[in-house]
C-alpha positions as CSV (number, residue, x, y, z in Angstrom):
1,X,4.2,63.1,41.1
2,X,2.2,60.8,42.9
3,X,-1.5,62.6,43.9
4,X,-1.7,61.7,47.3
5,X,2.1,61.7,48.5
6,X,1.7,65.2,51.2
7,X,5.7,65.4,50.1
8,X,4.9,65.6,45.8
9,X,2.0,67.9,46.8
10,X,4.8,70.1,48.9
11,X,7.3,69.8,46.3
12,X,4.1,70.9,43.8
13,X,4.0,73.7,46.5
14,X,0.2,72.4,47.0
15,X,0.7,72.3,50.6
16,X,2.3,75.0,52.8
17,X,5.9,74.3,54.2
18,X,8.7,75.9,55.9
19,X,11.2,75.7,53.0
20,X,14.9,76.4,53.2
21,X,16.2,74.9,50.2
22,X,14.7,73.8,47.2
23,X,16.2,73.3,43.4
24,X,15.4,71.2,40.7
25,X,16.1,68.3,42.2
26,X,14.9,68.6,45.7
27,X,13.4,70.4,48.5
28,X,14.4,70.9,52.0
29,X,11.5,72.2,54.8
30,X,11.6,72.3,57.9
31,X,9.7,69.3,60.3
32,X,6.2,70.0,61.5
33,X,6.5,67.3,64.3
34,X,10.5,67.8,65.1
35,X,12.3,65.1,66.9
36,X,15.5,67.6,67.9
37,X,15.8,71.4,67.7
38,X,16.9,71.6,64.3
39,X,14.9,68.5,61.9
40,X,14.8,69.1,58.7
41,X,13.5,66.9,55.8
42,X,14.8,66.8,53.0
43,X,13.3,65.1,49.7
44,X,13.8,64.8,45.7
45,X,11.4,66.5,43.8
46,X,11.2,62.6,41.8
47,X,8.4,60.6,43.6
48,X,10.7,57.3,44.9
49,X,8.8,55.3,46.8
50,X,11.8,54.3,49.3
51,X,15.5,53.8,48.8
52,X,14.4,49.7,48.2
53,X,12.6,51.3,44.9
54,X,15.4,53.3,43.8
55,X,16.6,52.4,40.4
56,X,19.9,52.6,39.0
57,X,19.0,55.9,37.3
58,X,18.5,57.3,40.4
59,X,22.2,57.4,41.8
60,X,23.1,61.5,41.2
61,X,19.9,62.3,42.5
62,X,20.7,60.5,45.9
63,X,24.1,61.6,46.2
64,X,22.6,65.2,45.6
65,X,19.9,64.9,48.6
66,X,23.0,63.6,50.2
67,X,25.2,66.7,50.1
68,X,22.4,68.8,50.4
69,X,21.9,67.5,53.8
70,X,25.6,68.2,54.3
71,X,25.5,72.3,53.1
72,X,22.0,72.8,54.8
73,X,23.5,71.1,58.4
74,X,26.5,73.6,58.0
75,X,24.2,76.4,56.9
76,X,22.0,75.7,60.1
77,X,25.0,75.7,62.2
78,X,24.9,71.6,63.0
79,X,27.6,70.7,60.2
80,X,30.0,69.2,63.1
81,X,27.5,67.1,64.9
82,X,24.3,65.8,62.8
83,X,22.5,62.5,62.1
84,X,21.2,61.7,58.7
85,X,18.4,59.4,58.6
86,X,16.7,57.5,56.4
87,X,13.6,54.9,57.0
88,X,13.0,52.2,54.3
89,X,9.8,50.6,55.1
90,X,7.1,50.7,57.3
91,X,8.4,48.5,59.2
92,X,11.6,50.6,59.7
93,X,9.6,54.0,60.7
94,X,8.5,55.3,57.2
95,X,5.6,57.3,57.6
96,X,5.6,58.6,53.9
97,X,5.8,56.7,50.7
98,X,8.4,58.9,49.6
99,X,11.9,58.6,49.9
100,X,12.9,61.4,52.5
101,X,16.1,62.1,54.8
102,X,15.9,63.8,58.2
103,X,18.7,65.9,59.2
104,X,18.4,66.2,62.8
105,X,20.7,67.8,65.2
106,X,21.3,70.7,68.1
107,X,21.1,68.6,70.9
108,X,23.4,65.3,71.6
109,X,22.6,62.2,69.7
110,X,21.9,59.1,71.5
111,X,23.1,56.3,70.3
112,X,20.9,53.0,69.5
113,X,18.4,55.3,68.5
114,X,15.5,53.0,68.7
């Protein structure tokens, strides 16, 4: 757990969230700032920096926040029509230092989407 990461502190349950799903592995709360009806974010309870950081050990754990994202888009009613995102870098729209999908859907997805 990294101290000042607002998602380790969430997944610490130090900091209130709207959670839907949450394991061993990873948690899943809803957005505080959504971008579509339904945006959810999902995270591992491990504190990876960004997918770039990921190591080698890491693999199940991403293919779990993975198909997670898949059962909680169906659960929410979006399974058919959904966009799974993930930012690497500042640069690229990461706002937190912690590796994070956004499962977004329940409106139409435009396409660039920035």
């Amino acid at each position: 757990m990294a101290s000042n990461c607002i998602f380790c502190r969430i997944a610490e349950k130090e900091v209130q969230a709207r959670i839907i799903r949450e394991n061993a592995d990873l948690m899943a709360f809803y957005d505080l700032n959504p971008q579509a009806p339904t945006h959810v974010i999902i995270i591992p309870k491990k504190h990876i920096v960004c997918l770039a950081k990921a190591q080698a050990e890491d693999i199940e754990l991403l293919g779990k926040l993975q198909y997670a994202a898949k059962e909680i888009a169906h659960e929410l009613g979006i399974g058919e029509a959904f966009r799974l995102v993930l930012n690497n870098g500042h640069k690229a729209g990461q706002t937190v230092d912690h590796i994070h999908y956004h499962i977004l859907g329940g409106r139409r997805l435009m396409w660039p989407p920035g």
